[in-house]
C-alpha positions as CSV (number, residue, x, y, z in Angstrom):
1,X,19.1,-5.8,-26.1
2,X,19.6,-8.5,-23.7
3,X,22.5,-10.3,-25.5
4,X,24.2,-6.8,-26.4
5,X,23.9,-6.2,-22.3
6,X,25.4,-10.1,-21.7
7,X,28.0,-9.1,-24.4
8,X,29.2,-5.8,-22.8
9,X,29.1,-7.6,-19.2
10,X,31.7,-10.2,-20.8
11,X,33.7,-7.2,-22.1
12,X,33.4,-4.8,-18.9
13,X,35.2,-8.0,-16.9
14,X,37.6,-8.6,-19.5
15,X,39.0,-4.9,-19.6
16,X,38.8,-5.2,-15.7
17,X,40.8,-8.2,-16.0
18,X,43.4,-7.3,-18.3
19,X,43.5,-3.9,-17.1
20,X,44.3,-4.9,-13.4
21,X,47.2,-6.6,-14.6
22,X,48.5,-4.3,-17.5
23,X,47.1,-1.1,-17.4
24,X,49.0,0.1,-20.5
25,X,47.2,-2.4,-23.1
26,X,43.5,-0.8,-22.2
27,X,44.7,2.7,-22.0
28,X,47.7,2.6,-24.6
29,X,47.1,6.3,-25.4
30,X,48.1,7.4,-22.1
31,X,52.1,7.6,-20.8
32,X,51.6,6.3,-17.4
33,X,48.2,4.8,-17.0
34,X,46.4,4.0,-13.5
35,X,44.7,1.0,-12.1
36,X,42.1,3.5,-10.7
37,X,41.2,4.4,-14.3
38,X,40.7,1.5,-15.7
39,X,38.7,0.6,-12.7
40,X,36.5,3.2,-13.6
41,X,36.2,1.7,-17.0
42,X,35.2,-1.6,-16.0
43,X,32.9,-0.1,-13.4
44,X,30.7,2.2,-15.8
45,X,30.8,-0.5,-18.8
46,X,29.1,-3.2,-15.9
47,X,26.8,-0.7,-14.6
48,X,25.6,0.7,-18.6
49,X,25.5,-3.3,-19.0
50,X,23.2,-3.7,-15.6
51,X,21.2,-1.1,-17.2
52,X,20.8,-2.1,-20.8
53,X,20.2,-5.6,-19.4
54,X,16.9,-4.1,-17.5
55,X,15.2,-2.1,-19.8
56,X,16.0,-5.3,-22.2
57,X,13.6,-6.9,-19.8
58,X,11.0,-4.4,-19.3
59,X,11.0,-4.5,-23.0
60,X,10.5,-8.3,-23.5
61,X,7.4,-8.2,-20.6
62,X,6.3,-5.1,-22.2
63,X,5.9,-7.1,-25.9
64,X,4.4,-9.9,-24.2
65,X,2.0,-8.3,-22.2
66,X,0.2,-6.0,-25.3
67,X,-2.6,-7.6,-27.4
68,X,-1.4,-8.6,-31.1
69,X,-5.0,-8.2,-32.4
70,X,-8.5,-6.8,-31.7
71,X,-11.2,-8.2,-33.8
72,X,-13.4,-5.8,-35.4
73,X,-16.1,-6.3,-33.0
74,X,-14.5,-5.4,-29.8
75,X,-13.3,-2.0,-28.9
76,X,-9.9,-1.2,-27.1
77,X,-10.0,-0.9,-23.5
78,X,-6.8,1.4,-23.6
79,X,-8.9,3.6,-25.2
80,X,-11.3,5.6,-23.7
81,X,-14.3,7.6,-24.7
82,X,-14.0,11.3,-25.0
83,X,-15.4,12.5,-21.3
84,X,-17.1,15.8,-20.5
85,X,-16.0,16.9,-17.0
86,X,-19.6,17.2,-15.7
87,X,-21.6,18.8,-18.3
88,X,-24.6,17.8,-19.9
89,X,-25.5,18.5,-23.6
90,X,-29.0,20.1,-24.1
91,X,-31.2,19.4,-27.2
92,X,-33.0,22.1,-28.9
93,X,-36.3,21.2,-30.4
């Protein structure tokens, strides 16, 4: 995820680039493109890069940080033991 989000950072300043000085190449299906739009172009492509390129990272720390295996003597701490709120069983003899 993290080299798609460095690709499409690339990309977002390319258009910006390009854009800024011919606005008819990036929008060639309009008649009379704006700067302003292709702004806006470069501006949500950097900021759906800024956010690709975070949740890359949360996923990398999240891989790191989970166990890869539990023996067959221990028990996993994540989970826990069924818990009656309060109650206590009675035995019937």
């Amino acid at each position: 995820m993290v080299v798609y989000a460095i690709n499409l950072f690339i990309v977002s300043i390319v258009i910006l680039i390009v854009g800024m000085i011919k606005p008819g190449w990036i929008m060639f299906w309009m008649d009379k493109p704006s700067r302003m739009g292709v702004a806006w172009l470069g501006v949500l492509l950097f900021m759906g890069a800024a956010v690709l390129f975070g949740e890359g990272e949360r996923q990398k720390k999240l891989a790191q940080n989970t166990p890869t295996e539990i023996s067959s003597g221990q028990k996993s701490q994540d989970v826990a033991a069924p818990q009656t709120a309060g109650k206590t069983q009675v035995q019937e003899k």
